[in-house]
N, C-alpha and C positions, 0 to 999 in steps of 0.2 A: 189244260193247266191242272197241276198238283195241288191244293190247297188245305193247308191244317184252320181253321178258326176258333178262337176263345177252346183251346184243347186242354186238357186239363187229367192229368194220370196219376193215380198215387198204387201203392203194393204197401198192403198192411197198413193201411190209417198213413201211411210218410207218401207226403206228396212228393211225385217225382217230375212231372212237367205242370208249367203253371198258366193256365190260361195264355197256350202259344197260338201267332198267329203268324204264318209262313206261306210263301209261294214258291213253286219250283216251275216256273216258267219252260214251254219246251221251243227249242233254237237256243237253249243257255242253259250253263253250268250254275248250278249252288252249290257252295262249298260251308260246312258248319264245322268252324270250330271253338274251343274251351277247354276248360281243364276236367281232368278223368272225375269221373262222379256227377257231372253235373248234369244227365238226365240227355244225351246227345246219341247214344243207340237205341234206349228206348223210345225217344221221337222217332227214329228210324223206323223202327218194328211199328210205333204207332201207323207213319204213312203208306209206311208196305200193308199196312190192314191185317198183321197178326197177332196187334196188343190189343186188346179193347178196352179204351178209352173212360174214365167216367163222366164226362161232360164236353161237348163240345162238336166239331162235325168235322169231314174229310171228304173234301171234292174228288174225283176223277172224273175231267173233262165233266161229261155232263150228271155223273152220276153220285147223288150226294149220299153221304153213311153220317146219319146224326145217332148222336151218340145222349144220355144211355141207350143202347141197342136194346129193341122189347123181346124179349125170349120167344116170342110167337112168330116173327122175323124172321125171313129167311136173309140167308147172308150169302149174296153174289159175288167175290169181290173180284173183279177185272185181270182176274193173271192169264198171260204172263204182260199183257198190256203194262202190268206195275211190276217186275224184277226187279231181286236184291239180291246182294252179291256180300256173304256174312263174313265178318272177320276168323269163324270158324271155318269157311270152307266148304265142308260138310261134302265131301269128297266117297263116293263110293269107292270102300280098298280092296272089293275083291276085281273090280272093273281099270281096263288102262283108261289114261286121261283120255286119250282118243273116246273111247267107249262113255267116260264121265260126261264130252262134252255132248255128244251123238246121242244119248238116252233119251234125256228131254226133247229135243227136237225131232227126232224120230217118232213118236209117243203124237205130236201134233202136227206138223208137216207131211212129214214119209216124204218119199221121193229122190230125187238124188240131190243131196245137199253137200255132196265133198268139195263143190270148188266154192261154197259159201267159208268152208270149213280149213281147206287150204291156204287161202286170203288170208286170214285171221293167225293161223299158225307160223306163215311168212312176215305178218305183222310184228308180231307176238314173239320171234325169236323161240318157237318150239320144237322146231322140227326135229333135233336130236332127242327131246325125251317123250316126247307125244306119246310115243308108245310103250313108257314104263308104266307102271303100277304107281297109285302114289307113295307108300311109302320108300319109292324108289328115287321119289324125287323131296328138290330142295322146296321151302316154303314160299319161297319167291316163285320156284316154277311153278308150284301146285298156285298160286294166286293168280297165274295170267292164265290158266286153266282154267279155273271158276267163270273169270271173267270170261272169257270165251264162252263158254256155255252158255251164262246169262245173254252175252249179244246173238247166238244163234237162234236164240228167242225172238229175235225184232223186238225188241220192247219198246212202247212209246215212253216212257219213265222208267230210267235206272237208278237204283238207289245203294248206293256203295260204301262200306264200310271199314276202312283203312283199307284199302285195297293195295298202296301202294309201302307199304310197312317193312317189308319183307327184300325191298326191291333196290337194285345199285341204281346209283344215277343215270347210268345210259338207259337201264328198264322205264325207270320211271320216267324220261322224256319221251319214250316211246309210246307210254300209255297214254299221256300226256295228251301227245300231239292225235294219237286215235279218237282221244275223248272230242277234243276241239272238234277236229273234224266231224262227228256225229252232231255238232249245232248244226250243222246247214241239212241233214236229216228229217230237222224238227221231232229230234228228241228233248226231252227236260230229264237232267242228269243232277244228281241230290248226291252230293261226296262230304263223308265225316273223313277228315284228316289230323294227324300232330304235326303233318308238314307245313311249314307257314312259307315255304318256298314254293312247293307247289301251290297251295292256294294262293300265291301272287299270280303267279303264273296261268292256274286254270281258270278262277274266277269268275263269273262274270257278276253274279252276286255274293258276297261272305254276310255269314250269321256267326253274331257269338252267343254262346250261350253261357250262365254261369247260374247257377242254383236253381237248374230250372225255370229258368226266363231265359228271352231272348234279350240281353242288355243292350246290344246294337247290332243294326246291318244296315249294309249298305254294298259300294265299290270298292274294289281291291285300294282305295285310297284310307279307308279305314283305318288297314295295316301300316299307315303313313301317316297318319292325322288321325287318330283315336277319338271320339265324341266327348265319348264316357270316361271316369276316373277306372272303373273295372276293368274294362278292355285295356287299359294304358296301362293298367299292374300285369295283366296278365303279359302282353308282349314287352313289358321290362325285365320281367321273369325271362322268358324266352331266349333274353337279347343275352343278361347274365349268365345264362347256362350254355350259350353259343361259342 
């Protein structure tokens, strides 16, 4: 299990997360979303373990990070056990996506891992540009690319951010239906999305967040029956602009 508790983040005196407390169970999807600004990548960064925190603590499985971290500390933190998959990308340009996804894996595997890599490219709908450059490719390709790298990692937590942004409908039922699949893996999979279709769809838990709190979660029935006055503004919002 993934877990944030009483987490609490601020940048320059402005708190940005406020005493959150989250699980990303593995054999299930968590899906978070809210509106822009409210503090939902940087939880991200937080649980991927590359924000440090001012208060508060970050399980992985059995290993706990309480936070304020003591400067004399040394800091282990479990990768690629915890891969993230960044709305930037972060795509080497002088390397083909082929070679983008092979680095990392290569670097801790070796061995021959092309039919781990082939799988994934026949999943993935890549086999015509696998072997461009990225700026040769579209945004959409370059993001089932990243992804790809991230899972040649085996990770037991993936933690993904708009991943699916970039992407048509037939892409994204695709990824969709890959993601699913990885519950019976006994992985715990953490997706920020503005898609409120897919988080119907992927779900198995939905978080909202709004100023920095988690104002409610629960079951994809949420997006149906709203708790909270917040959550029900923000998908009236939604429904208006649909």
């Amino acid at each position: 299990m993934l877990e944030a508790r009483n987490l609490s983040f601020s940048y320059a005196d402005k708190p940005i997360l406020k005493n959150i407390n989250l699980k990303v169970e593995t054999g299930g999807i968590t899906v978070l979303i809210g509106p822009s600004g409210t503090g939902k990548t940087t939880l991200l960064r937080c649980l991927a373990l590359l924000e440090t925190p001012q208060s508060g603590e970050i399980q992985v499985d059995e290993k706990i990070f309480s936070y304020p971290w003591p400067q004399s500390k040394p800091f282990n933190p479990p990768w690629p056990k915890l891969t993230t998959v960044f709305q930037q990308l972060f795509l080497w340009p002088h390397m083909t996506l082929r070679e983008n996804i092979l680095l990392p894996v290569r670097r801790r595997k070796g061995g021959d891992i092309n039919d781990e890599l082939d799988a994934l490219i026949e999943a993935f709908d890549m086999r015509e540009f696998i072997d461009n450059y990225p700026n040769e490719a579209s945004l959409g390709q370059r993001q089932r690319v990243a992804l790809a790298r991230a899972l040649m990692l085996e990770p037991r937590y993936l933690l993904l951010d708009e991943i699916t942004s970039a992407l048509d409908v037939e892409q994204i039922a695709k990824i969709l239906s890959y993601l699913k699949n990885l519950r019976g893996k006994d992985i715990g999979i953490f997706i920020i999305t503005h898609l409120l279709v897919f988080a119907k769809h992927a779900a198995d838990q939905v978080v909202f967040m709004a100023n920095g709190e988690i104002a409610e979660s629960g079951t994809t029935d949420i997006l149906k029956n709203p708790q909270t006055e917040r959550l029900g503004q923000f998908l009236s919002v939604i429904a208006a602009a649909s």
